[in-house]
C-alpha positions in Angstrom: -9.9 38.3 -31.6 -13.1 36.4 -31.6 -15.5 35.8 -29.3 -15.0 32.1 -29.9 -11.0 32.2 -29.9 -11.7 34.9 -26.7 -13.9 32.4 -24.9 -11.4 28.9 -25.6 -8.6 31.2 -24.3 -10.7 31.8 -21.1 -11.8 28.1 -20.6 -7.6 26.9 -20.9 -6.9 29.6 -18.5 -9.6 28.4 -16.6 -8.8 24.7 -16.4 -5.2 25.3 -15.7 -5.7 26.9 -12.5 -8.3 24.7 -11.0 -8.4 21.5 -13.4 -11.9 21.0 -12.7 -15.2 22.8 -12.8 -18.9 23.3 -13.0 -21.6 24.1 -15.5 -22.3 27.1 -14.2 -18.5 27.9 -13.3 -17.7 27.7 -17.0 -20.8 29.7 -18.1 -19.5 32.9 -15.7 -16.1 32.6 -17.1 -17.3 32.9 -20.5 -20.1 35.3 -19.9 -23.2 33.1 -21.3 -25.8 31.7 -20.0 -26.1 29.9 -23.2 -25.3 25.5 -22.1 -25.0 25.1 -26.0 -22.6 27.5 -26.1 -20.5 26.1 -23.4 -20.4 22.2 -25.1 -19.7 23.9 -28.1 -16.5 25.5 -26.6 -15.8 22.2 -24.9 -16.2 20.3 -27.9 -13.6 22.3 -29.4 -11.0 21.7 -26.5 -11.7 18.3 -25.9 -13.4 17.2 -22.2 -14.5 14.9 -19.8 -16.8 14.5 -17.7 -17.0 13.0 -13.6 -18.3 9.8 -12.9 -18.7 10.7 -9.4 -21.4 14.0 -8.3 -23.8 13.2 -10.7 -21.4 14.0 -13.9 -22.0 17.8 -12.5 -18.5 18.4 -13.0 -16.2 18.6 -16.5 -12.5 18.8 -17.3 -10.1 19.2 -20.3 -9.3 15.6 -22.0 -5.4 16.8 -21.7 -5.5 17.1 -18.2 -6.2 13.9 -16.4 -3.6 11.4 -15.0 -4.8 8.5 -14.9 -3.6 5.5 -12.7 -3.2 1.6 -13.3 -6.9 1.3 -12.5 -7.8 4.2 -15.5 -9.2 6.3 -12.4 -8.5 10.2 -11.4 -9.4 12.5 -8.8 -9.8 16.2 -8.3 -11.1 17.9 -5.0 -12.8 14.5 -4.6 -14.2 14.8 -8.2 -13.6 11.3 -9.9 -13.0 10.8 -13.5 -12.4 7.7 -15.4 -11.0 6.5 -18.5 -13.8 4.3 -19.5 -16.0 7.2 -19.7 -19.1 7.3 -17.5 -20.0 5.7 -14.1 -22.3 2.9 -16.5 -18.9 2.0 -18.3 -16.7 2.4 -15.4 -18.7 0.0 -13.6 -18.9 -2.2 -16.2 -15.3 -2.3 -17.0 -14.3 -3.0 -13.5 -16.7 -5.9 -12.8 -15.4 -7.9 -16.3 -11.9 -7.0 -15.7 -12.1 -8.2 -12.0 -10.6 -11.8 -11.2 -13.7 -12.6 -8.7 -16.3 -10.2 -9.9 -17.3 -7.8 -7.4 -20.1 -7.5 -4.6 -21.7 -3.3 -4.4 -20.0 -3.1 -1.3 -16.6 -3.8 -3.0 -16.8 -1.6 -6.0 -17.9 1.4 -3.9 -15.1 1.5 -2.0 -12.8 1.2 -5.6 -14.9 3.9 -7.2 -15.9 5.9 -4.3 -19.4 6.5 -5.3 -22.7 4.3 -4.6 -23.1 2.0 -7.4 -25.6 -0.9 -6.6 -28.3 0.9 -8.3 -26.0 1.1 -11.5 -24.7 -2.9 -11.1 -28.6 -3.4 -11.1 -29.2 -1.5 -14.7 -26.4 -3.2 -16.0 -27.8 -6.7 -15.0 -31.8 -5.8 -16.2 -29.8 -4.7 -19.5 -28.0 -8.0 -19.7 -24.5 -6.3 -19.8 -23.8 -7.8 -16.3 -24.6 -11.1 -14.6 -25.6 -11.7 -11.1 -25.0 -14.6 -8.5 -25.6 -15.3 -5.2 -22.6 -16.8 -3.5 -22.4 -17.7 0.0 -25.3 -16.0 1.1 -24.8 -12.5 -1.3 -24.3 -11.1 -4.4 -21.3 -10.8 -6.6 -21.6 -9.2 -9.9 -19.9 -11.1 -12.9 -19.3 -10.6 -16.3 -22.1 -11.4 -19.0 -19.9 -14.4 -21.0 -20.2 -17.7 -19.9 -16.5 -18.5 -19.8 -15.2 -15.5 -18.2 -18.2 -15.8 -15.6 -17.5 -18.8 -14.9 -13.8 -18.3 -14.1 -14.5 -15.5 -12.1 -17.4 -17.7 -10.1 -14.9 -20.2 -9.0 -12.5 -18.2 -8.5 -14.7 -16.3 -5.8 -15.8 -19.4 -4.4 -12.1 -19.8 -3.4 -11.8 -16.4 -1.9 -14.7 -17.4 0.3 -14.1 -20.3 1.3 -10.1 -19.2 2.2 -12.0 -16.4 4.5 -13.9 -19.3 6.5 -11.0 -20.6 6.9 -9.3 -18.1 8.8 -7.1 -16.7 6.8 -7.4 -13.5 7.9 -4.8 -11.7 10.5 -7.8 -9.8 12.4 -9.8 -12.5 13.2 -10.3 -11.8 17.0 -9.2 -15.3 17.7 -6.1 -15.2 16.2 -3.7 -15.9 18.6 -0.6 -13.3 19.4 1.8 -15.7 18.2 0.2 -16.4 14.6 -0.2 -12.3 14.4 3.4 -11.8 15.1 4.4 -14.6 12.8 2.0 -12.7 9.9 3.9 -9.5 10.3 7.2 -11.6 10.9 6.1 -13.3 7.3 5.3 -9.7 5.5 8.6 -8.4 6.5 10.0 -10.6 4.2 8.2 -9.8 1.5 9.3 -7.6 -1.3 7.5 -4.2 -1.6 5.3 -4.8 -4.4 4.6 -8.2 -2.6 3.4 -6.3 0.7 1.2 -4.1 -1.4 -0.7 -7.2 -3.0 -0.5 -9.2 0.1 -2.2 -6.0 2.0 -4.7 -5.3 -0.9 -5.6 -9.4 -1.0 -6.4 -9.4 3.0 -8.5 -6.2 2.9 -10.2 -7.4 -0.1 -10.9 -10.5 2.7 -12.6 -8.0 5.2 -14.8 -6.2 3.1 -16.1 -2.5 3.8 -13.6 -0.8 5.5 -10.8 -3.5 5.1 -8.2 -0.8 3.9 -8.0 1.1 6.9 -7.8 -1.9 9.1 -5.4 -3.6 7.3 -2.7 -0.1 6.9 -3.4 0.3 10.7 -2.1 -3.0 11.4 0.5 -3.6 8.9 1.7 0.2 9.2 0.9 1.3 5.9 -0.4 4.1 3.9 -4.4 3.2 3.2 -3.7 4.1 -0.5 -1.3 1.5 -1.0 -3.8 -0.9 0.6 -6.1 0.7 -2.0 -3.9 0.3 -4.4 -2.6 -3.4 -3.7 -6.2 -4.2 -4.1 -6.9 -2.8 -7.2 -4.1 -4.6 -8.6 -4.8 -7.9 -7.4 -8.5 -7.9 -8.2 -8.2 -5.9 -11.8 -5.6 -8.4 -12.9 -2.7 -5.7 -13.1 0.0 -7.5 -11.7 3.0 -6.8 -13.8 5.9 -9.6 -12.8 8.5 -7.0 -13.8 9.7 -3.5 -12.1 9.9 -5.2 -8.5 12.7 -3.1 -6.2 15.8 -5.1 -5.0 15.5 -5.8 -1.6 17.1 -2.1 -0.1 15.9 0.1 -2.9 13.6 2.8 -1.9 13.6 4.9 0.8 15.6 4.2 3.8 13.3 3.7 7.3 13.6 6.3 9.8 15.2 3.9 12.2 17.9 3.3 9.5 18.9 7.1 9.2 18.9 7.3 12.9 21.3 4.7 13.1 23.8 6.7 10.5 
């Protein structure tokens, strides 16, 4: 066997068991402290690299699953399927419905990224506006900027409005209609009406909005994504029933 059929052998063996790994991790597994050597061997196989840690961290292209929203995380390593946190970024704001703010986009990615919106815009790849008092990043084509402009603008102004269900001044009786109203909702339905009012909140909303509606914050997450990416499919909604039964129902059997 060669070296270079010895080495790819070790790097499979390698990914398999821990999916992800370092520069230098790969470099001690095939005895080298040769970098060419290593991106030659990856080449070969097929890799990507993270978005997230700097892009200190690689994988095989094979092994990634990625969800609706084209991301995927390892050990809190995130990967995308746009490439880069430059493309991922860009991606994300054209494909958005409303654009997005930095705060917004961090929590989707879970990395900073103002600093990245910001090249983006000096490069003219992105567009910039200032709406109600702060920015919202926007795609660079005048027609899909503008949709996504108004389209924000109605986002706000439905938050002035109260629309919210954790507005302090929110009376018990409007809360309890809110969760009377979501309890008649569909599941796919709850998930976008949860991802729509944490997307309403802002940093943080998620968690807020699972602890009062009594869900996972990953569906929250996810409701969001799907609502603001525009990957709403109308088809592959449960019948009312399907799914797994409550805890209270098995009790009751």
């Amino acid at each position: 066997m060669t070296k270079h059929t010895e080495d790819m052998e070790v790097l499979r063996s390698l990914f398999r068991k821990q999916k992800i790994a370092t520069l230098d991790q790969l470099k001690h597994a095939i005895r080298t402290t040769s970098t060419m050597t290593v991106f030659r061997r990856l080449k070969a196989l097929g890799y990507q690299t993270s978005y997230s840690h700097r892009g200190r961290f690689y994988t095989l292209a094979s092994i990634p699953r990625f969800g609706h929203d084209g991301l995927w995380s390892c050990q809190s390593v995130w990967f995308s399927h746009f490439g880069n946190l430059l493309d991922t970024t860009r991606q994300f704001v054209e494909q958005a419905n409303a654009g997005f703010t930095a705060a917004e986009l961090r929590d989707l990615l879970h990395v900073e990224v103002k600093q990245t919106l910001l090249q983006l815009v000096d490069q003219k790849q992105l567009g910039r506006e200032k709406i109600k008092g702060h920015f919202v990043y926007v795609a660079q084509g005048r027609e899909r900027r503008s949709r996504q402009k108004q389209q924000r603008k109605e986002y706000e102004a439905a938050w002035e409005i109260g629309m919210s269900p954790l507005r302090e001044e929110l009376s018990q009786e409007l809360n309890a209609a809110i969760i009377l109203f979501y309890s008649l909702l569909n599941e796919k339905q709850r998930r976008l009406y949860a991802g729509l009012e944490a997307f309403k909140l802002g940093h943080g909303g998620d968690r807020k909005i699972a602890e009062f509606l009594g869900l996972d914050v990953h569906t929250v997450a996810r409701g969001r994504r799907e609502i603001f990416c525009g990957d709403v499919e109308q088809e592959g909604i449960r019948k009312r029933g399907a799914g797994r039964q409550s805890v209270e129902k098995k009790r009751r059997r």
